[in-house]
VEXSE-352972 format. One record per atom (N, C-alpha, C): x, y, z. Coordinates in steps of 0.1 Angstrom, whole numbers, plus 5000, padded with zeros to 4 digits. Atoms other than C-alpha are relative to their C-alpha. Example, Ala and Ser with C-alpha at 12.3 -4.5 7.8 and 13.67 -1.06 7.14 Angstrom:
2
500949885000
512349555078
500950125000
499149895000
513749895071
499250115008
# end
This chain:
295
500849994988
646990655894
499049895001
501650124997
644690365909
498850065001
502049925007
640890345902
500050035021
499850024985
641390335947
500050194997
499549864997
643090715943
499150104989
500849915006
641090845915
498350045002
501750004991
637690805937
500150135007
500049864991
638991125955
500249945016
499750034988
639691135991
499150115010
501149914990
637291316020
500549995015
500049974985
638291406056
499649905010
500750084996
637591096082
500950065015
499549964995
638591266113
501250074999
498949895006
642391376110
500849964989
498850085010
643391146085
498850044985
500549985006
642191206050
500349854990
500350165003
640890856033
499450024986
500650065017
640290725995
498649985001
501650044998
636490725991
499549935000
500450185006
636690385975
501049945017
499550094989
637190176012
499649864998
500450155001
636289826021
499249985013
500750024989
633689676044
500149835008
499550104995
634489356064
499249925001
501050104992
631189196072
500149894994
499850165014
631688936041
500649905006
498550084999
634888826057
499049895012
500650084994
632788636084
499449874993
500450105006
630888326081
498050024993
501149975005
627288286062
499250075015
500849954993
624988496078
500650115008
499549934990
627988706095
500149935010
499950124988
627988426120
501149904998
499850144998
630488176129
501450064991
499149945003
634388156109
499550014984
500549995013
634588206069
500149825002
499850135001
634787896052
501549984992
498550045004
638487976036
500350125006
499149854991
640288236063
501450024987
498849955006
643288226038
499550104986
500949845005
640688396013
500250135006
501049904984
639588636042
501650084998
498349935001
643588736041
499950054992
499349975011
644088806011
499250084992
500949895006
641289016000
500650145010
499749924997
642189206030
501650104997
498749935003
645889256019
499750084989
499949965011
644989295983
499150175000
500549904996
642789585995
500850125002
498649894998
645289796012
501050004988
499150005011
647989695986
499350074986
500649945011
645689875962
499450125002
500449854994
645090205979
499049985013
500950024990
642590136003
500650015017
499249954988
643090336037
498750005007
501150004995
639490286050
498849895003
501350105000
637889966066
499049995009
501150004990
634789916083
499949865004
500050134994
634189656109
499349995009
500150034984
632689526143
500049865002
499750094993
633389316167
498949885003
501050105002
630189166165
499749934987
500050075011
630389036129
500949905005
499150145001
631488666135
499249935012
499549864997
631388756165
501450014999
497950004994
635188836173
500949984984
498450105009
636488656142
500150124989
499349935009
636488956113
501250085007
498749884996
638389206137
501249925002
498550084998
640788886146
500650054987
499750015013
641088846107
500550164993
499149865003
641789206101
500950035010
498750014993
644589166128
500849924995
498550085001
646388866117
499850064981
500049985017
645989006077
501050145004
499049915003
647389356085
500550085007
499049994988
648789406120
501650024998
500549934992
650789596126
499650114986
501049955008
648589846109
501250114995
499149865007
650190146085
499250115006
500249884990
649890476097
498650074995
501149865004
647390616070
498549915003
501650144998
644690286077
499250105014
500649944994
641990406092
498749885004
500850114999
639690106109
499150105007
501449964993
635990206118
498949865000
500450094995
634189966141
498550085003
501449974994
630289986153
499849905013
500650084991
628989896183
498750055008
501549964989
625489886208
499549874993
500850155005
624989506191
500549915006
499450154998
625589156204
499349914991
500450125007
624988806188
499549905010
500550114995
622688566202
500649864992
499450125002
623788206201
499349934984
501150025017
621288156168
500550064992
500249875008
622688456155
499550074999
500449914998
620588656162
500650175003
499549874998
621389056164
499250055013
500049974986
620589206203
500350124999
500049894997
620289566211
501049965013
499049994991
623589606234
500250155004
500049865005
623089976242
500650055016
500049984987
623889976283
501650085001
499049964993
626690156301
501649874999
499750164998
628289806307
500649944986
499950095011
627789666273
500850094991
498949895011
629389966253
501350025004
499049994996
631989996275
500949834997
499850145002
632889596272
500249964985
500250035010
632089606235
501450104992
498249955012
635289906227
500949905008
498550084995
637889666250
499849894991
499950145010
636789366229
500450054984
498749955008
637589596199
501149994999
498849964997
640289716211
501049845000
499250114999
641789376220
499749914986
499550035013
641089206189
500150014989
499449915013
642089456168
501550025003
498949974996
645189486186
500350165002
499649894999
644989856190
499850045017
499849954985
645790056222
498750154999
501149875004
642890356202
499449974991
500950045012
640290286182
499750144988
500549895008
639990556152
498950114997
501849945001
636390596149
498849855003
500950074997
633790406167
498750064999
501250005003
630190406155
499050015009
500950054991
627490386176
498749974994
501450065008
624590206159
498550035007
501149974989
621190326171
499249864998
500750155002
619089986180
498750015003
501049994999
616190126185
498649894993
500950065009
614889926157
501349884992
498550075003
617589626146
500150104982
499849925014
617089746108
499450094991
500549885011
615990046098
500050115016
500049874989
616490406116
498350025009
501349984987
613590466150
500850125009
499849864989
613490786167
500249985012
499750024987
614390766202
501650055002
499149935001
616790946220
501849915005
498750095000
620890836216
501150085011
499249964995
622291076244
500749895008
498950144993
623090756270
500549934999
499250095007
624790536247
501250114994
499049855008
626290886229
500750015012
499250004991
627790976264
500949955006
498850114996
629290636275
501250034988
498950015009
631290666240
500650135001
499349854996
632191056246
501349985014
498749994982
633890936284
501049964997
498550095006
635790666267
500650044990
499149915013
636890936240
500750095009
499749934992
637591116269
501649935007
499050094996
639890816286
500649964994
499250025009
641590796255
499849864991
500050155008
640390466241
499050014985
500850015013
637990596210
500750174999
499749865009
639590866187
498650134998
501049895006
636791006169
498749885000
500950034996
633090896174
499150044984
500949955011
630290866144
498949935002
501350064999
626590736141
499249914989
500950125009
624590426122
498849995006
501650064996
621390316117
498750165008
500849914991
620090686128
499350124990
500849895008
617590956116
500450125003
499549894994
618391316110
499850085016
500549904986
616691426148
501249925006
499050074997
619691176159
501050045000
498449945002
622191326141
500550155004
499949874993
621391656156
500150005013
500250024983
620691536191
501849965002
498750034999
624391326186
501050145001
499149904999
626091686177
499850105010
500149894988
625191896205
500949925014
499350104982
626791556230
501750034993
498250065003
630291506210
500150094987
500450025019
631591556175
499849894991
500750115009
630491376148
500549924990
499449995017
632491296119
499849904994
500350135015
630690976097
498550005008
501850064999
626890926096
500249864990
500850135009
626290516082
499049965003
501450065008
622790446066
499949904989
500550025015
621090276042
499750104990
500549885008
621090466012
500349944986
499250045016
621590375972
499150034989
500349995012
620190425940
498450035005
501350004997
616590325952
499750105014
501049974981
616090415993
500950085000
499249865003
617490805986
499350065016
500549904991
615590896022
500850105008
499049944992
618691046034
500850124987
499549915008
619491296006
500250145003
499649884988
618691596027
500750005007
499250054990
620691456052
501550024998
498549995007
623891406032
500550144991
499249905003
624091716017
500150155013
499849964987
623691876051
501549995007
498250074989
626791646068
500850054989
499349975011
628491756030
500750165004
500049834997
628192156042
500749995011
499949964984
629092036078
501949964997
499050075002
632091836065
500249895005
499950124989
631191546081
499449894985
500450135008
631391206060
498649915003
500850124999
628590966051
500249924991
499350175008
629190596045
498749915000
501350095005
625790416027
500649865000
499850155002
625490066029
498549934996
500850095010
623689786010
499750114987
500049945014
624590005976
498949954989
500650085005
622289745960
498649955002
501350094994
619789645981
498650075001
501349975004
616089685977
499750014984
500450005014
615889685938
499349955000
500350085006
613089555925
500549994984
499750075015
613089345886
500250144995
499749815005
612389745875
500750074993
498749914999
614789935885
501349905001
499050105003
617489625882
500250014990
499449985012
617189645848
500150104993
499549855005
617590005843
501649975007
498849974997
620789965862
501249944993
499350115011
621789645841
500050064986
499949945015
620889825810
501450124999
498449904999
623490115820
501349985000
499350054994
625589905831
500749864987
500050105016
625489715795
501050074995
499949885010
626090035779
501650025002
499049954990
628990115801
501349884996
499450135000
630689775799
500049995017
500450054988
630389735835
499449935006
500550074990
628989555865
498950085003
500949924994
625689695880
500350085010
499549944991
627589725910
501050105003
499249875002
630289955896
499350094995
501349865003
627390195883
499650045013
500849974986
625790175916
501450085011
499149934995
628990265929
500650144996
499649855009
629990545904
499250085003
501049924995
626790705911
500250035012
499449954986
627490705947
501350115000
499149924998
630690885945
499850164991
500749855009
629291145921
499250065009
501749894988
625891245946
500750075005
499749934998
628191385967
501649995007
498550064996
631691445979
500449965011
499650044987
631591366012
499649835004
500750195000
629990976004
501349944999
498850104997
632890716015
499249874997
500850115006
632090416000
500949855006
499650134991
632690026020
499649864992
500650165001
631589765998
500649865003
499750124993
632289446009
500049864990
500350145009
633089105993
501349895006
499050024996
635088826001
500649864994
499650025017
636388755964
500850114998
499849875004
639088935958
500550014980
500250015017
638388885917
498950135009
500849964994
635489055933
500150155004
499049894993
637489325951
500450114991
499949915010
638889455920
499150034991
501049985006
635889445904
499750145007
500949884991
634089745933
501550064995
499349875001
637289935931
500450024987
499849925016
637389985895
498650094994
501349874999
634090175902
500950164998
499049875003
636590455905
501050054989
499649995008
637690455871
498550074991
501150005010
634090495857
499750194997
500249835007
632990875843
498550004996
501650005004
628990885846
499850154992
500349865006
627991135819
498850065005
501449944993
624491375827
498949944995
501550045005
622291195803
499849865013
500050124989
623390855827
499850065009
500349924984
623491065857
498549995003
501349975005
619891145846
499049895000
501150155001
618490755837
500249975018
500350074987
619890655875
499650075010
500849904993
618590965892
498349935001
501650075000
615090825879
499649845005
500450194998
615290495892
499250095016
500349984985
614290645928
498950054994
501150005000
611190795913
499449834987
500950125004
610190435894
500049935012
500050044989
610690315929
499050015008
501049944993
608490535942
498550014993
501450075010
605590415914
499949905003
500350155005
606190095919
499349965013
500549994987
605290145958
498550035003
501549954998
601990335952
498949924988
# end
């Protein structure tokens, strides 16, 4: 069995997907802007991906802009039946690169056909809706008129199944009373746990959550508690950080992103690892040295 199949599998609308997935933004150019600097790379991680269990990638149209969804068309067009591509949109790209709150009637409807077209699909699986309230980090305000546009066009057959980013639990309750819901993506990882209530909620509901930046926010700290485990282990920091993730809880789908595929097999042999309770226990505490090192 692949470390891909031994991550477990969780519900992502009707298809049921390896927990260990892949996230695309890498495949762009620095910053997410502009093309890579080797597209035959950019290929080849995406093949070796799938060819290694991987039935779950994340993407939007606005990373590049346009060029990862191309690149995940000319890599693995026409798509296999169990692939499951999940796109986000309510963002555009200013000419700087900049990120742009795209949240209008107009712009979301414009933003699944530019999906849709260069992804080459005639249905999109699961489209996101990013709340922009705030470009990076969840802001209260309410997501029914962007939630709605994506419900009509689930209605006119062009978005499968519908899920939410970038949003706080009053969000994710406001979202379930317009549509259904099946994936909540946050920030969430080892350190920035503010969604822990959250995830074992969507866990009870059956509804997937997919964390991102697994890594990000560490300070020196808590870096070297993870390095030290991660000593012990023979591992990567980032396959601990990922082990841990798949342990919290069952319903966490995991996307990390890289666009190395030495790199590649490195994150999915996260799914080989076996965190015992005493380690369970050291990376549990990193979230309160976090929360010292704050006050």
């Amino acid at each position: 069995m692949s470390s891909v199949h031994q991550s477990g599998s969780f519900k992502l609308g009707e298809h049921r997907v390896n927990r260990l997935g892949y996230g695309a933004m890498q495949l762009a150019g620095r910053g997410v802007f502009g093309p890579p600097k080797d597209r035959g790379a950019a290929l080849s991680v995406l093949r070796e991906a799938v060819a290694s269990g991987v039935n779950h990638i994340d993407t939007a149209d606005f990373y590049g802009p346009h060029i990862t969804n191309q690149i995940i068309r000319e890599a693995l067009a026409p798509y296999r039946d169990d692939l499951v591509i999940v796109t986000k949109v309510s963002a555009r790209r200013g000419a700087d690169g900049s990120w742009i709150p795209a949240m209008s009637r107009e712009e979301l409807t414009q933003a699944v056909h530019d999906n849709l077209r260069h992804l080459g699909l005639d249905v999109i699986p699961v489209v996101n809706l990013r709340s922009m309230f705030s470009v990076h980090h969840p802001a209260e305000g309410s997501i029914e008129a962007p939630l709605t546009v994506l419900a009509d066009l689930q209605a006119k057959g062009l978005v499968r199944h519908i899920g939410l980013s970038n949003v706080t639990a009053a969000q994710v309750a406001e979202g379930r009373r317009i549509c259904e819901i099946v994936t909540v993506q946050n920030h969430y990882n080892l350190a920035h746990r503010a969604d822990d209530a959250l995830i074992d909620d969507l866990a009870r509901q059956g509804i997937a959550y997919v964390p991102f930046f697994p890594l990000g926010g560490f300070t020196p700290l808590q870096s070297s508690t993870l390095s030290d485990v991660a000593v012990r282990l023979g591992a990567t920091p980032m396959q601990v950080a990922l082990a841990w993730l798949l342990r919290r809880a069952p319903n966490i789908l995991l996307i990390p992103g890289t666009s190395s595929v030495v790199h590649l097999r490195e994150n999915l042999a996260a799914g080989q690892l076996t965190l015992s309770p005493q380690i369970s226990a050291e990376l549990d505490a990193i979230v309160a040295a976090a929360v010292a090192v704050e006050h």
